[in-house]
GUMIMI-805720 format. One line per 5 residues: their letters; for each residue x, y, z of N, C-alpha, C. Coordinates in Angstrom, 3 decimals, padded with zeros to 6 digits, m for minus. Layout:
A	X:Y:Z:X:Y:Z:X:Y:Z  ...;
This chain:
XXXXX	000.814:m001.210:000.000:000.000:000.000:000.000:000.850:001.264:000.000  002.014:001.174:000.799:002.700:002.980:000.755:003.596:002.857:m000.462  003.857:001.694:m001.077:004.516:001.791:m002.373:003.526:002.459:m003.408  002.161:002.210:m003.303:001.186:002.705:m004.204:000.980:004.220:m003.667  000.781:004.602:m002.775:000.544:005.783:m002.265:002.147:006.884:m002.769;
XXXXX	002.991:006.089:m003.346:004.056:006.906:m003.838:004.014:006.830:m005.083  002.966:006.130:m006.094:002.348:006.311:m007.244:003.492:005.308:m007.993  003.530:003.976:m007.418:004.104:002.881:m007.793:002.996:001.433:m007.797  002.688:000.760:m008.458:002.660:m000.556:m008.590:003.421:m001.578:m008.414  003.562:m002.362:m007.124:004.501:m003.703:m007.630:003.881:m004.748:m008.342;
XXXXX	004.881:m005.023:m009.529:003.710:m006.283:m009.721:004.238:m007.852:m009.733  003.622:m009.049:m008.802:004.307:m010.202:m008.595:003.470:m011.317:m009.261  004.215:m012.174:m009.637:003.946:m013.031:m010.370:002.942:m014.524:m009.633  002.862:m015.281:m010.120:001.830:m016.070:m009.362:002.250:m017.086:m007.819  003.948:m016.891:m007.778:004.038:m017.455:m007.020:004.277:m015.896:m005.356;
XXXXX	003.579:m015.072:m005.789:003.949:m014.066:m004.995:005.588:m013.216:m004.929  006.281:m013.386:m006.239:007.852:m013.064:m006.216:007.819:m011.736:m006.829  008.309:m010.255:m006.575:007.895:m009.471:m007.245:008.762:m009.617:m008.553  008.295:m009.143:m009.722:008.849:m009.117:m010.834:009.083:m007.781:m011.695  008.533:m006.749:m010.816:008.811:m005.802:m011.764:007.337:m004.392:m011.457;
XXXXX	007.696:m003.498:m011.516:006.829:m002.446:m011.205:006.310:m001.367:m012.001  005.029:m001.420:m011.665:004.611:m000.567:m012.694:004.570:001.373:m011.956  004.402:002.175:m012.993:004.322:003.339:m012.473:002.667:004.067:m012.821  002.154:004.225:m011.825:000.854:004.256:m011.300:000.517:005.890:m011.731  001.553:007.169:m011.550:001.776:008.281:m012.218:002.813:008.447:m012.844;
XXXXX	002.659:009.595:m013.616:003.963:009.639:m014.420:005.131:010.981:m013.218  006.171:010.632:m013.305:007.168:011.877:m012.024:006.221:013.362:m012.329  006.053:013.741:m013.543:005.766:014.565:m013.420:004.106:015.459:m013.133  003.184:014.419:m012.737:002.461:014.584:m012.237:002.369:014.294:m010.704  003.630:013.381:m010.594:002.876:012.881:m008.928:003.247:013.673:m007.687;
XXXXX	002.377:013.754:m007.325:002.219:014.696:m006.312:003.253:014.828:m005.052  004.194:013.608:m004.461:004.976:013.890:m003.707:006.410:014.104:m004.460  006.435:013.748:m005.652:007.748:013.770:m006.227:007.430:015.440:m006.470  006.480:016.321:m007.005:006.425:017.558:m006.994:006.353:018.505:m005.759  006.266:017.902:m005.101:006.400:018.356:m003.197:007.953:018.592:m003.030;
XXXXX	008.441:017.424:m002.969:009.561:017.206:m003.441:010.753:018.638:m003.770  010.408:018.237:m005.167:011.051:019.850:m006.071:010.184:021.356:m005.400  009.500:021.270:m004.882:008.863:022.065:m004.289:010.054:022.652:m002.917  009.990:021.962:m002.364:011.164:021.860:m001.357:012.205:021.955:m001.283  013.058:021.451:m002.463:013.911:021.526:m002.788:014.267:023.340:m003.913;
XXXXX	013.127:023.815:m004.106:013.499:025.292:m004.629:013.606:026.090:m003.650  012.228:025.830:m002.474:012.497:026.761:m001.452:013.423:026.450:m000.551  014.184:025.572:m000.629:015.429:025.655:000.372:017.027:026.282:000.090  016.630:026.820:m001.035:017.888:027.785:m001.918:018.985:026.869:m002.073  019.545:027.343:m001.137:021.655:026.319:m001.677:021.669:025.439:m000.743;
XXXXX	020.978:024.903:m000.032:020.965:024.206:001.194:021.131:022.800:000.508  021.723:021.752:000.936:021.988:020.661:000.502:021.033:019.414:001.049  020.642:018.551:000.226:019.375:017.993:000.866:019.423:016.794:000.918  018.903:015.411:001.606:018.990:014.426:001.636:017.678:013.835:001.347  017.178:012.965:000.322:015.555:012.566:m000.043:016.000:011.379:000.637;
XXXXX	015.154:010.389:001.554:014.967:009.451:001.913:013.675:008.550:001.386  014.323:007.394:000.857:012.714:006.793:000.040:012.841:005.673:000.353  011.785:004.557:000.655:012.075:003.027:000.752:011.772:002.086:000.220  011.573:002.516:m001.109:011.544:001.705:m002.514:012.116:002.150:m003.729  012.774:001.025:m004.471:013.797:001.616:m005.345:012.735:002.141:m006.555;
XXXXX	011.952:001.858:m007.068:011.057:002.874:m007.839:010.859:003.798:m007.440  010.493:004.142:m006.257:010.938:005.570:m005.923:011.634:006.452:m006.209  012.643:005.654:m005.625:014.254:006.388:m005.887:014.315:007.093:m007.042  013.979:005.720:m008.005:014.653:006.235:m009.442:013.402:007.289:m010.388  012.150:007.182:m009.461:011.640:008.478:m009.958:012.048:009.936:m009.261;
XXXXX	012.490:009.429:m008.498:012.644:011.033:m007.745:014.058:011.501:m008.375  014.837:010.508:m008.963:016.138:010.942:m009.535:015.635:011.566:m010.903  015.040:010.457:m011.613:014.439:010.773:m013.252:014.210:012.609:m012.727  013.322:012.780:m012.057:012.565:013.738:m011.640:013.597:014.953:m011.863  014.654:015.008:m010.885:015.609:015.892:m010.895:016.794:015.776:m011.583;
XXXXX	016.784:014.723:m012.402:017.455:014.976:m013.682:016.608:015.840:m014.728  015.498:015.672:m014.736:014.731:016.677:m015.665:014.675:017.822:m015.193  014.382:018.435:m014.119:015.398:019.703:m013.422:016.203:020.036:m013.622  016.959:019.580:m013.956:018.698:019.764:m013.841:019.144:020.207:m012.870  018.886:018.975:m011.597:019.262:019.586:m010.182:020.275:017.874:m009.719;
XXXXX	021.151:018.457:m009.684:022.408:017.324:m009.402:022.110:016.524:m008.022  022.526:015.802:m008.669:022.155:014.850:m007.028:022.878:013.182:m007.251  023.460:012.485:m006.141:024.218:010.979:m006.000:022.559:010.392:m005.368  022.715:009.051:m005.951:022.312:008.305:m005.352:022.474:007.045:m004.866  022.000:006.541:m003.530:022.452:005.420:m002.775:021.489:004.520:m002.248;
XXXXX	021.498:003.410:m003.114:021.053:002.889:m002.679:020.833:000.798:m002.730  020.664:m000.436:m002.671:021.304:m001.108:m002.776:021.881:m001.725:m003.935  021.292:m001.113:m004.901:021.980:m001.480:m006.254:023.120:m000.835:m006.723  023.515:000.231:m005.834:024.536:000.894:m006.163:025.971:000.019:m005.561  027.041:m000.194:m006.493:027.867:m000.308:m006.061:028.872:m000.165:m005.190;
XXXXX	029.729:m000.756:m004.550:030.902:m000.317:m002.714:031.445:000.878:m003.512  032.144:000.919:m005.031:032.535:001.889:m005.168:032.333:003.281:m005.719  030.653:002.908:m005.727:030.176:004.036:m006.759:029.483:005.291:m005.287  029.314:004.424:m004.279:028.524:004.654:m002.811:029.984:005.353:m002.417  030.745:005.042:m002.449:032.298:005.906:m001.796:032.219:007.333:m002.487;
XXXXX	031.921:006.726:m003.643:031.962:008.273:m004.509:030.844:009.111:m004.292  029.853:008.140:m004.126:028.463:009.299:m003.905:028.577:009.951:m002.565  028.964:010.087:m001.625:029.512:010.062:m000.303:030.114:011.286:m000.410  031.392:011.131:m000.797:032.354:012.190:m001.057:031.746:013.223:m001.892  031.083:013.037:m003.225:030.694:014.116:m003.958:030.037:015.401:m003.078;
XXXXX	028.944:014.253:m002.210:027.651:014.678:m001.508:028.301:015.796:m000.904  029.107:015.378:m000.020:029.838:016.039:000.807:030.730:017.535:000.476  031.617:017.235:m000.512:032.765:017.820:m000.988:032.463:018.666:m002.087  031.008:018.067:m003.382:031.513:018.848:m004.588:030.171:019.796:m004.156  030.426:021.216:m004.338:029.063:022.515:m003.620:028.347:022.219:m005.136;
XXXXX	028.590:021.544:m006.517:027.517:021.536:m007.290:026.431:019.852:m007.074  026.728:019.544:m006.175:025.666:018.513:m005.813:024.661:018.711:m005.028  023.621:019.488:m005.094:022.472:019.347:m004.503:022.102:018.427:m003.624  021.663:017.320:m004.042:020.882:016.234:m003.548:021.577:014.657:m003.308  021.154:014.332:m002.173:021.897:012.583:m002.000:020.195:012.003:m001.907;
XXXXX	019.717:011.058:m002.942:018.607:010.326:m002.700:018.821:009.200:m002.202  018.498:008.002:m001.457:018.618:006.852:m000.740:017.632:006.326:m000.368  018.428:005.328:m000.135:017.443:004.106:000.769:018.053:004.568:002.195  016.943:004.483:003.198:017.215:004.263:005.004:018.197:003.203:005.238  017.508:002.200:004.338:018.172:000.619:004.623:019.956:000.461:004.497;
XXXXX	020.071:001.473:003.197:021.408:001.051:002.479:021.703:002.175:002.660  021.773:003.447:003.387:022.792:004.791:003.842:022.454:005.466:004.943  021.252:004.761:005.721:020.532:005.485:006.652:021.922:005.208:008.362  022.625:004.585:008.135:023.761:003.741:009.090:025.020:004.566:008.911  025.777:005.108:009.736:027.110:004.926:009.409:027.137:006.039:008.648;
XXXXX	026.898:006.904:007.708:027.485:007.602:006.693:027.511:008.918:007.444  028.290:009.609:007.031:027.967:010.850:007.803:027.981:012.133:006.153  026.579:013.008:006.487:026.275:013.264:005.710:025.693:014.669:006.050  026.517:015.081:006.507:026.159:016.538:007.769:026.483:017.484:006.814  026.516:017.459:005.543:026.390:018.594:004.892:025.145:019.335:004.456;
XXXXX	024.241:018.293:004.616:022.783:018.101:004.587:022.449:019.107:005.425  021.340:020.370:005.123:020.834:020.822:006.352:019.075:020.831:006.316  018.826:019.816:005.028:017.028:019.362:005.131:017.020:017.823:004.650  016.333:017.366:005.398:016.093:015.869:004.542:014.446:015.673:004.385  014.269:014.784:003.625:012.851:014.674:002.933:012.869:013.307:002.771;
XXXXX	011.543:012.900:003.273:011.403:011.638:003.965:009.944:011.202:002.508  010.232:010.697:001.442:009.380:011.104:000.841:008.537:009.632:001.101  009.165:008.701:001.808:008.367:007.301:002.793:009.847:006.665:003.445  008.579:006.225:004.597:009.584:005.452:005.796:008.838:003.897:005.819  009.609:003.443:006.454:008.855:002.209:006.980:008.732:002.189:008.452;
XXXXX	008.481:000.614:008.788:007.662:000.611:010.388:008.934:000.744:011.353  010.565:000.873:010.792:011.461:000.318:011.572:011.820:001.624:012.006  011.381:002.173:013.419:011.951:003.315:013.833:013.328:003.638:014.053  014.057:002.741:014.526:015.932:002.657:014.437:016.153:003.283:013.383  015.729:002.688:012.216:016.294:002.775:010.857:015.919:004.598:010.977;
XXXXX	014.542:004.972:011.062:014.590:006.674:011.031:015.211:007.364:012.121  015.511:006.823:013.360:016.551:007.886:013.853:017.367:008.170:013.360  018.406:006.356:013.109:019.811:006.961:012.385:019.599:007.586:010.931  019.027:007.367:010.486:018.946:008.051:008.958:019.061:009.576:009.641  017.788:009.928:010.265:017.738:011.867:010.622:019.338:011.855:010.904;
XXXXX	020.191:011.001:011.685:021.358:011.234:012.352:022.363:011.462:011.563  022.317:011.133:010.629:023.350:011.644:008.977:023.858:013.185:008.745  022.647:013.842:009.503:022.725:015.093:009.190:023.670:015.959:010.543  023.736:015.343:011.223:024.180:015.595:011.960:025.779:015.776:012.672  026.559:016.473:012.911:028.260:016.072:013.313:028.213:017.113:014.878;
XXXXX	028.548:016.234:015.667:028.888:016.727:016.837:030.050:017.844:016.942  029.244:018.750:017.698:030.135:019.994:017.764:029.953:021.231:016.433  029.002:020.829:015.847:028.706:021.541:014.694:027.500:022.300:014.560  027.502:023.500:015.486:026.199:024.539:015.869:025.270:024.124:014.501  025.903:024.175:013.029:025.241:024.301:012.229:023.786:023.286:012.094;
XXXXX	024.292:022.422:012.304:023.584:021.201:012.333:022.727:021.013:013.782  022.498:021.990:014.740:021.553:021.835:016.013:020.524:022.348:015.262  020.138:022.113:014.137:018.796:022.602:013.494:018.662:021.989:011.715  018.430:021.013:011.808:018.367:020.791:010.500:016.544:020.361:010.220  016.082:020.694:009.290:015.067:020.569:009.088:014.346:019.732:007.931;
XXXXX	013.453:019.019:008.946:012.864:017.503:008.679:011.299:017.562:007.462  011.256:017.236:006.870:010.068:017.362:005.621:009.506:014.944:005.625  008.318:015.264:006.383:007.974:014.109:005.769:007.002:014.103:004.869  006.421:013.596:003.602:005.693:013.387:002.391:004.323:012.632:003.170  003.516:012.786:003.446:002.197:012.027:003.965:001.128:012.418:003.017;
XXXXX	001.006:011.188:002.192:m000.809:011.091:002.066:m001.535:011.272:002.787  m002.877:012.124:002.504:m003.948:012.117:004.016:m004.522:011.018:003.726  m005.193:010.004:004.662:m005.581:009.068:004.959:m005.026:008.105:004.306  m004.065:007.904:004.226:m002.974:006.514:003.729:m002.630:005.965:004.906  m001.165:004.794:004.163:m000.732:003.735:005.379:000.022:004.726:005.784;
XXXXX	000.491:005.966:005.267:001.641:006.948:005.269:001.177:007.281:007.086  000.150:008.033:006.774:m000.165:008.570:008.216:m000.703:007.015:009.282  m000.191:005.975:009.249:m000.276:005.064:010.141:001.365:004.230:010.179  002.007:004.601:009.145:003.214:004.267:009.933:003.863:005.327:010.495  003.539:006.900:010.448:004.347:007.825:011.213:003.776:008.029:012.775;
XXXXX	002.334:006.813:012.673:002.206:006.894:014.053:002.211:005.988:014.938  002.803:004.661:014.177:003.556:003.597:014.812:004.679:004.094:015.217  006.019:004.813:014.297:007.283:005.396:014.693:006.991:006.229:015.562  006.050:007.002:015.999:006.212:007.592:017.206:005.569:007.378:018.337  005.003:006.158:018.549:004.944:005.428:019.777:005.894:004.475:020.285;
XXXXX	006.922:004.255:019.066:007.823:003.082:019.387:008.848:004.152:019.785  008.770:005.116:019.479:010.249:006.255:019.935:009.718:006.854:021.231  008.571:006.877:021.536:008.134:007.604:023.007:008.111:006.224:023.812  007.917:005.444:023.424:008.378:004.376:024.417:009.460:003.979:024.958  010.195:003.900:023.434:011.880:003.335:023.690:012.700:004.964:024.561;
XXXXX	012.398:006.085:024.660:012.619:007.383:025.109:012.272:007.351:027.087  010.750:006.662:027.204:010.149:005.981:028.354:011.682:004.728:028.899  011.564:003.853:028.365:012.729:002.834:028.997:013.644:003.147:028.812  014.552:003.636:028.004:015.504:004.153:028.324:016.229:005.413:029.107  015.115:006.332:030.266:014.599:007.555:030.325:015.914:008.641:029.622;
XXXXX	015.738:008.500:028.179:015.978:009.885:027.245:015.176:010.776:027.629  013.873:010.739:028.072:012.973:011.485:028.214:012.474:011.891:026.490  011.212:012.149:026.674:010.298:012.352:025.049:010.521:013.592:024.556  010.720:013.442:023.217:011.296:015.006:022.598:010.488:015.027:021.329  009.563:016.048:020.963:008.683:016.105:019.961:009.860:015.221:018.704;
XX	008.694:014.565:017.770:009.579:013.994:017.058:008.930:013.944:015.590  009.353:014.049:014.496:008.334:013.748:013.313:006.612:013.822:013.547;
């Protein structure tokens, strides 16, 4: 269902194996991929991180801003150890790269990506870990800049969209409860 609500079709074959996906809108009508570029104009030179959790996604939101002509790496598991080193570094290092698009799954860990000062969540899944550390990319200790980076999630009204952002934030006010972090407004 939130793969469709991002204006994707999967479609699987009879033994339930997916085989291949259809596109339900075209990029340039669909409504969160134009949210999207929406966001990405009003945030001027600011460098941005799209978070998506399906690779049709991805590769519309790239198609998307390749027809823009708004530069951007992407990461995600089809991308190669050495093409992901490079997307990394570009992200980081070259000021004509705009945008790092990804998977949570495959860059949301480990990367540090604090050049970022908006990310855009254009879908998450149910695994709240996976969206802390992803937001945590943006982040480098000791770096005033980054005590404010600002969060954009993509929600359908009445989708699965607005029922998994309210699973992730009972599992983060809980895990905040046992561990006493204490609760901090969150997504």
């Amino acid at each position: 269902l939130q793969e469709i609500v991002g204006g994707y079709l999967p479609q699987v074959d009879e033994n339930g194996q997916r085989i291949g996906t259809v596109e339900l809108i075209p990029p340039s009508r669909n409504p969160k991929i134009n949210e999207v570029l929406d966001i990405i104009e009003e945030s001027g030179d600011q460098k941005i991180i799209i978070w998506a959790r399906f690779r049709a996604e991805i590769e519309g939101i790239c198609n998307a801003l390749k027809h823009a002509g708004i530069s951007f790496v992407a990461f995600h598991g089809g991308v190669s150890e050495a093409d992901r080193i490079s997307a990394r570094t570009r992200f980081q290092e070259d000021a004509g790269v705009k945008c790092f698009v990804g998977n949570p799954a495959a860059g949301g860990i480990g990367l540090n990506l604090y050049a970022a000062s908006v990310a855009i969540y254009f879908s998450n899944s149910f695994d709240t870990e996976q969206r802390v550390q992803s937001e945590d990319r943006c982040h480098r200790i000791g770096s005033d800049r980054h005590k404010s980076v600002t969060y954009f999630d993509l929600v359908g009204t009445g989708t699965v969209d607005e029922k998994v952002l309210s699973v992730m934030r009972k599992n983060k006010k809980l895990s905040d409860e046992i561990m006493k972090d204490g609760w901090r407004p969150w997504i």
